[in-house]
N, C-alpha and C positions, 0 to 999 in steps of 0.2 A: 504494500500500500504506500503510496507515496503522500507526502506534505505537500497540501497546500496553504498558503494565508487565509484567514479567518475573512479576510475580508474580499475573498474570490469566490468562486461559486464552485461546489464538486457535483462531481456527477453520480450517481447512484441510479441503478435501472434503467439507464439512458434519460431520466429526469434530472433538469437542474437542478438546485435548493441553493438557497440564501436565503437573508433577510426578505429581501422583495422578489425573487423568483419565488419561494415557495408562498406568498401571498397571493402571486398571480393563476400558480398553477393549483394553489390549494383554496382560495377563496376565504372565507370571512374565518374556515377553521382553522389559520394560522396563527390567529389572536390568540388562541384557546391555550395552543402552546407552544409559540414564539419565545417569552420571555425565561421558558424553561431551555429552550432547545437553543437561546443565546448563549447560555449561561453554563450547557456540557459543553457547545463549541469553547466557549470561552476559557475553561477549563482542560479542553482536552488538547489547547495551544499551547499553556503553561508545562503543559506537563510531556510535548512533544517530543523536547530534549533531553528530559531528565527520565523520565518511566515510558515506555514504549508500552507497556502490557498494559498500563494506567490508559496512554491514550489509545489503543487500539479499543478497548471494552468502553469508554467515555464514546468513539466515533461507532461504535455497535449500540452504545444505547442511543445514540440522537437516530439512527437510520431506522431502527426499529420504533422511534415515532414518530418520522415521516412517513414512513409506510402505512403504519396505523391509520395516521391521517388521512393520507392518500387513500387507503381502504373504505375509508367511511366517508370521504367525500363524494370518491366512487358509487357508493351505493347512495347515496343522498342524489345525485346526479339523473343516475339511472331513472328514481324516480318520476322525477319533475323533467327528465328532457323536453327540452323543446316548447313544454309548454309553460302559461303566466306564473310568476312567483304568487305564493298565496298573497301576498299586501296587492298585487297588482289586479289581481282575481277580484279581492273584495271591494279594490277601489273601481271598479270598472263598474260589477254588478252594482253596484251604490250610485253610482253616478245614472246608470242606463233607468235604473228603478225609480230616479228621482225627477227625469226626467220624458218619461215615456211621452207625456204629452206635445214635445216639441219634436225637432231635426233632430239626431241626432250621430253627426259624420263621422266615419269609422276615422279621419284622421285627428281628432279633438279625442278619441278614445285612447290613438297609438298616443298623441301627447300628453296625459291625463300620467303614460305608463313611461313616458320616453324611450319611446319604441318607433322606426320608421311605422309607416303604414303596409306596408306587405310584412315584416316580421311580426308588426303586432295581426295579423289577419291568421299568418299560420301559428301562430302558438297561441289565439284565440279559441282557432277551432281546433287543437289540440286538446285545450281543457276544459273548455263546455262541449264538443262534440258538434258543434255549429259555429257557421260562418256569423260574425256578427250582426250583419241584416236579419238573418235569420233568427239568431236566439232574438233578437229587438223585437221582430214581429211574434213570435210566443209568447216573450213576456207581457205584450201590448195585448194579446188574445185573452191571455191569462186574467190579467187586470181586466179589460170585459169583462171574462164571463163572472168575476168577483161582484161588479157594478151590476152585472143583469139582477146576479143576487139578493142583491142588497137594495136594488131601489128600484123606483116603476120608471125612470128617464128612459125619453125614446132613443131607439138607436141610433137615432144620429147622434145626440146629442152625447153617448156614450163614442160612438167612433169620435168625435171630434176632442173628447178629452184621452183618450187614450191615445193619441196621434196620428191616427191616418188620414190619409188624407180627404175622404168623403166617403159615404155608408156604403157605396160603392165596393169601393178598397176595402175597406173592413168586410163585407158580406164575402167577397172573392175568398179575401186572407183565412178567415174564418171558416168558410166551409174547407181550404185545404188541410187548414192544421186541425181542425175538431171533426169532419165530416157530416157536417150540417150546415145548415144557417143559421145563424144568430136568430132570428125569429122561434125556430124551431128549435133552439137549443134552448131557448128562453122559455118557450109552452111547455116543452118536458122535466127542467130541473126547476122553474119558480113553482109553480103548483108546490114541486117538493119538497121544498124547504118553507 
């Protein structure tokens, strides 16, 4: 094993580590233990000239917790590839929820996450399962048939608070995603409730 300065990068598994390589390739779980994993390098330099057997097992335990790390970030990865970080998920769904009644452009959602607009599209429909047009106009249907519910307002008057654009658009939207009409969805679940 050869020496290098503490303050250069070595290589292990064909991965760099450092202070800031191992930030970039391990993400937020370097914090966790960085100040540990300064502090056996920092140690295993003092001791590079004087005990060899001291800093060989000092440089065996820092690699055995970047690997750790790296294992678990790995599988942390795995999970959530590709798609919204949960704070990005909740901020979206919040926002789209709060405003179902107006526009609402997939690019003010990608900036909402600071995400272009084609990255935030695919790791949208990553983790709801829909394009975001899409999941908009379900939650928009949703919210209907909650209003048909709950009060005697006419359809329009209900398509136009849930945002579409005229009773029109809502009756199309609606018989796709529920398989009826709004009228007819309305005679068979108010009775029932």
């Amino acid at each position: 094993m050869s020496y290098q300065p503490a303050n250069r990068a070595f290589e292990t598994a064909s991965t760099r580590f450092d202070g800031v390589i191992a930030g970039q390739v391990l993400g937020d779980e370097v914090g966790a233990f960085a100040p540990d994993l300064k502090d056996i390098l920092a140690r295993a330099e003092r001791a590079i000239g004087n005990d060899l057997d001291a800093t060989r097992a000092l440089l065996a335990e820092a690699s055995a917790m970047v690997a750790q790390a790296a294992e678990t970030h790995g599988r942390a990865r795995e999970v959530s590839l590709g798609g919204l970080a949960p704070w990005q998920a909740k901020r979206v769904s919040a926002h789209i929820d709060a405003n179902l009644g107006g526009a609402i452009p997939v690019s003010y959602l990608a900036d909402l996450v600071t995400l272009s607009a084609g990255h935030f599209s695919r790791a949208f429909k990553q983790t709801f399962g829909d394009t975001p047009h899409g999941h908009v106009m379900r939650r928009r249907v949703e919210t209907a048939k909650a209003m048909m519910l709950r009060s005697a307002e006419p359809l329009s008057q209900i398509a136009y608070l849930c945002g579409f654009a005229d009773q029109a658009h809502f009756s199309r939207t609606f018989r796709k995603l529920a398989g009826e009409t709004p009228l007819a969805w309305r005679r068979a679940h108010y009775a029932a409730a």
